[in-house]
Structure formats: structure tokens, C-alpha cells
C-alpha positions in Angstrom: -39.5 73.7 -0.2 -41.4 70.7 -1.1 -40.2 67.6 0.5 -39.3 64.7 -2.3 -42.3 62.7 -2.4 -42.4 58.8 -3.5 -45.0 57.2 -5.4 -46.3 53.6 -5.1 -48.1 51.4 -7.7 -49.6 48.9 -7.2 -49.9 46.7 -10.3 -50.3 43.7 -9.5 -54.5 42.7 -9.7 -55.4 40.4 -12.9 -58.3 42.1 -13.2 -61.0 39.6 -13.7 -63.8 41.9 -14.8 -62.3 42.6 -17.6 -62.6 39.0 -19.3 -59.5 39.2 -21.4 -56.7 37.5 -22.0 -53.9 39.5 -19.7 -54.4 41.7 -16.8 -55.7 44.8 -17.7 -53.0 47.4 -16.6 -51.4 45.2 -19.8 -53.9 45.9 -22.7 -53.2 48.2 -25.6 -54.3 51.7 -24.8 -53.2 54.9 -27.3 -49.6 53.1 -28.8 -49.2 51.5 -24.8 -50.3 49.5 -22.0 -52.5 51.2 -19.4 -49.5 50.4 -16.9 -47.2 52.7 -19.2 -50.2 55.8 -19.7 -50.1 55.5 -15.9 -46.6 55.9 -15.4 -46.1 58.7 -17.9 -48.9 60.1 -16.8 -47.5 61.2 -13.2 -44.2 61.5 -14.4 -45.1 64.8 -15.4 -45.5 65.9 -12.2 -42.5 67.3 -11.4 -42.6 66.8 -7.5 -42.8 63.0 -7.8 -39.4 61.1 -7.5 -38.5 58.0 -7.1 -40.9 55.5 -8.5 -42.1 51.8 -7.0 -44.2 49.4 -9.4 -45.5 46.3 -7.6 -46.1 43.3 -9.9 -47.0 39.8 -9.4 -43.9 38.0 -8.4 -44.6 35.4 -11.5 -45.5 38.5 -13.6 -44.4 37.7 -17.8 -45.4 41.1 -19.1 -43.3 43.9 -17.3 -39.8 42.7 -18.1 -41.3 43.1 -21.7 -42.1 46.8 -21.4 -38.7 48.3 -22.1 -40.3 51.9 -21.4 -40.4 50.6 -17.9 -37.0 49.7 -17.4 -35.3 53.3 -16.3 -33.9 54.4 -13.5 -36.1 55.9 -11.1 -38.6 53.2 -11.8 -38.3 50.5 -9.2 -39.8 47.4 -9.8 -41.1 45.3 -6.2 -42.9 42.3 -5.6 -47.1 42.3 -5.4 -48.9 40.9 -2.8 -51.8 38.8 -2.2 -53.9 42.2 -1.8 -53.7 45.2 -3.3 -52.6 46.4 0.7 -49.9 44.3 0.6 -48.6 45.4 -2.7 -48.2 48.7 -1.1 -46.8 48.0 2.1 -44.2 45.9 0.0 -43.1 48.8 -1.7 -43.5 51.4 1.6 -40.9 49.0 3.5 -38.0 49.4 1.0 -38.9 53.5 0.7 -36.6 55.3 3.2 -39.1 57.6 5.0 -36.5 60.1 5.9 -35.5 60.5 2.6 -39.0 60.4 0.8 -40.8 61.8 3.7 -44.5 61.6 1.5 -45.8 58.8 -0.3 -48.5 59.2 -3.2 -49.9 55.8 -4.0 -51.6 55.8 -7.6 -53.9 52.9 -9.1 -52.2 51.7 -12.3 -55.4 51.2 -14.2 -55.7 55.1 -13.4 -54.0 56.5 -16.8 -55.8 59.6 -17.5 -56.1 61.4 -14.1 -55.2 65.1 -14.8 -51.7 66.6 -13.8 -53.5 69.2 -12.3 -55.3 67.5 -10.0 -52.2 65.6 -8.9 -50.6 69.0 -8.0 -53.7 70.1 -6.2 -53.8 67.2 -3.6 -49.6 67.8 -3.3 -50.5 71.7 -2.4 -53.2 70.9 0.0 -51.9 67.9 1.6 -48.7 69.6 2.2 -50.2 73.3 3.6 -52.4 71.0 6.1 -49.5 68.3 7.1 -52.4 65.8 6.6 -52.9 62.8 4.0 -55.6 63.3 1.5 -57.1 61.5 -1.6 -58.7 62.9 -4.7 -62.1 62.1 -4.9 -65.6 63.9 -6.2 -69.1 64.4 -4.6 -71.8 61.7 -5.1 -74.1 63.2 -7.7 -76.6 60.7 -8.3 -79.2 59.1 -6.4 -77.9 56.3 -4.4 -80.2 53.0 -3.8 -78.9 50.2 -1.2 -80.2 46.8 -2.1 -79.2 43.5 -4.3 -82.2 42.1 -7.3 -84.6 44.6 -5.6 -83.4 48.2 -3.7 -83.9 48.2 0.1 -82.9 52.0 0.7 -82.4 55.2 -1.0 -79.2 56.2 0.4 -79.0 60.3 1.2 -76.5 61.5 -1.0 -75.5 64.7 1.4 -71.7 64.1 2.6 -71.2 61.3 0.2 -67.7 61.2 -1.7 -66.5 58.9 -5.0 -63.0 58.1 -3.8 -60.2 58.4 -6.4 -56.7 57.7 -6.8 -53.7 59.1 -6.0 -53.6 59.5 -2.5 -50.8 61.1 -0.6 -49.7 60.1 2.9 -47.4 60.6 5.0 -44.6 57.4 4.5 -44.4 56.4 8.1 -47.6 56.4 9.5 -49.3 54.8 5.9 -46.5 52.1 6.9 -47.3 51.5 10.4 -51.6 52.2 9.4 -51.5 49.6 7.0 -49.2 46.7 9.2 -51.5 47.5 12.2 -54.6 46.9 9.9 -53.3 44.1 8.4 -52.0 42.3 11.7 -55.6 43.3 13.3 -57.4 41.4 10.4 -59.4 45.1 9.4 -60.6 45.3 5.7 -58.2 47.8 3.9 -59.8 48.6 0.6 -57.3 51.7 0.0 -54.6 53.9 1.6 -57.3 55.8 3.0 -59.1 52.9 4.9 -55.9 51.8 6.8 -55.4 55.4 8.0 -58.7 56.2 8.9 -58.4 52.5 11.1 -55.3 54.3 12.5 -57.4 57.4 14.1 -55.1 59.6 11.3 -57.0 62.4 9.5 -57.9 61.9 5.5 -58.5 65.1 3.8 -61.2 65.0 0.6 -59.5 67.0 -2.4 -62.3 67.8 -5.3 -60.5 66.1 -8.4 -62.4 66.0 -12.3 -65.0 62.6 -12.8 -62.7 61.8 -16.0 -59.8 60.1 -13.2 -61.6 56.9 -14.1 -60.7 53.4 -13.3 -60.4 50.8 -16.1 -62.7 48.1 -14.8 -64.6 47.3 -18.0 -63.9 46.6 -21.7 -65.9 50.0 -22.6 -63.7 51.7 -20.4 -61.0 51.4 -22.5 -62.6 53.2 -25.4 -63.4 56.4 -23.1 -59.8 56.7 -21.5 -58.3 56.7 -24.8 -60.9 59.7 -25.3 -59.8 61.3 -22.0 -56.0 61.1 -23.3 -56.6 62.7 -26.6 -58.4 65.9 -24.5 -55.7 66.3 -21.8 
């Protein structure tokens, strides 16, 4: 039987790369905002429950998005960092109830159902966290104006969104992290800081994050192909 799983989002970045006039999990993508492709997108997975969006406390878009307003859909405050968004959400999640906790980036809206399911299987069968992620394919240069290094490839991972942990010890990873000052850049980061395993689950290139204005135009291509 698989244990009910929670899911975290953190939504609450105003996305300053993408020069526009809202935060970018709020611009127009296929009919809705990103935040809403996200949100539909996992709801299809049947073994995610109970949902937990964090937003900016001072936030004037999401009371606006009536899809969002639903039960099951749980609306907490953001934090400074994307870190503290999440452990804002993990302390109201009862981890005897919702035992797992898959924490998604909201400007993630086309990552495939499949591969959602995939990281649930394995994650579960191992009793270890895990993230989606794919190999490094290209050739990777260290350096700033001019390259210093050609960085060996080998062993080298893209790391992805969602990733699935177990509730209590992402909790207590990413308060210890946080209270010791370490840089938590994902899930991930604050459990490999906690000593805890992190298992790399192959997912598709097309789970892309929308960084850029152009990356708007190839998500909406991702969503028409799956």
C-alpha cells in the first residue's frame, strides 16, 4: 500500500530573470498561469494528496486564481528563501499522517506524470529520498569572461524537480541547515548536509524550469505533446 504522500510548492520567488511585470509562476501559459499548469500538472498523479502552496505573505495574484481555491490545496506563507518556504509548509504537514513529502518547483509545469510516478516507485522500494534529475551531456567549462577548467562530465547529474523525502527528516535536514548557516539550494542539499541518502532517478530533459522569456514559448510546446 502506498503511504499518502504530501506535496509542497514553493511559490513564492519573483523571479527577476524574467524582466516582467509579475512573478513568473503568474504569466499566461496555454489558457493559465504557470503556477496553475504546475498544480494540474501533479494533480494527476493519483498518489499525491494533500497539497501546500507557499506564496509571498503580501502576494496580490493567488487570491485571484479561483482554480486554486479548492480543497486540498492549502495555501502557506513564503519565506525569505526558497528553504524557508518549504519548511513553512513541512511544519503544518502531520508527518504521521503524510509520512512522504514531494516538494515540486512551481515554475516546473510540464514535468511528465510518468516520471513523477517513477521517483514515487523507486523512492518508496528503497525507503530513501530521491530527486529526478538527468546525466550531464555536454561538455562542461569552469570559468567567468574566460574558461579556467573543462570540467569531466563522468558522474555529473542536472538536478530536477520534484523531489520526494521522507517528511520528518526533510523537516529536521532543513532546520539543522538553516540554524547551522549551510547553503540549501534544494531539498536535496539539506539532506545530503544531514548525512541522509539522495537517490538520482533518470527523468526526460523536457522537466524544464521557466527562467527565461523564451522558455515560455517551449513549455507551451512541451504541454501540447504530453
Amino acid at each position: 500500500m502506498i503511504p499518502k504522500i504530501a506535496t509542497v510548492i514553493p511559490a513564492a520567488g519573483v523571479g527577476k530573470r524574467m524582466q516582467a511585470d509579475r512573478p513568473k509562476q503568474y504569466l499566461e501559459l496555454a489558457g493559465a498561469t504557470v503556477l496553475e499548469q504546475t498544480v494540474r500538472r501533479l494533480q494527476q498523479v493519483p498518489e499525491l494528496r494533500q497539497f501546500y502552496i507557499a506564496v509571498s505573505t503580501d502576494d496580490p495574484y493567488y487570491p485571484a486564481l479561483t482554480s486554486l481555491q479548492q480543497p486540498g490545496l492549502t495555501r502557506v506563507d513564503g519565506g525569505a528563501e526558497r528553504a524557508n518556504s518549504v519548511l513553512n509548509a513541512l511544519v503544518q504537514i502531520d508527518a504521521a499522517q503524510y509520512p512522504w513529502v514531494l516538494v515540486h518547483d512551481a515554475a516546473r509545469p510540464v514535468v511528465r506524470v510518468t516520471d513523477v510516478q517513477l521517483l514515487i516507485a523507486r523512492c518508496l522500494s528503497e525507503n530513501a529520498g530521491g530527486i529526478l534529475a538527468t546525466p550531464v551531456r555536454d561538455t562542461m567549462k569552469r570559468g567567468g569572461t574566460l574558461v579556467e577548467q573543462t570540467v569531466e562530465r563522468a558522474g555529473l547529474w542536472h538536478a530536477y524537480t520534484p523531489q520526494l523525502f521522507p517528511t520528518a527528516l526533510l523537516r529536521g535536514a532543513l532546520q539543522s541547515a538553516l540554524a547551522a548557516g549551510a547553503a540549501v539550494t534544494d531539498e536535496a542539499s539539506a539532506m545530503e548536509w544531514a548525512g541522509q541518502p539522495v537517490l538520482l532517478i533518470p527523468g526526460h530533459a523536457d522537466n524544464i524550469k521557466i527562467t527565461q522569456a523564451e522558455d515560455l514559448a517551449l513549455a507551451r510546446f512541451y504541454l501540447e505533446q504530453h
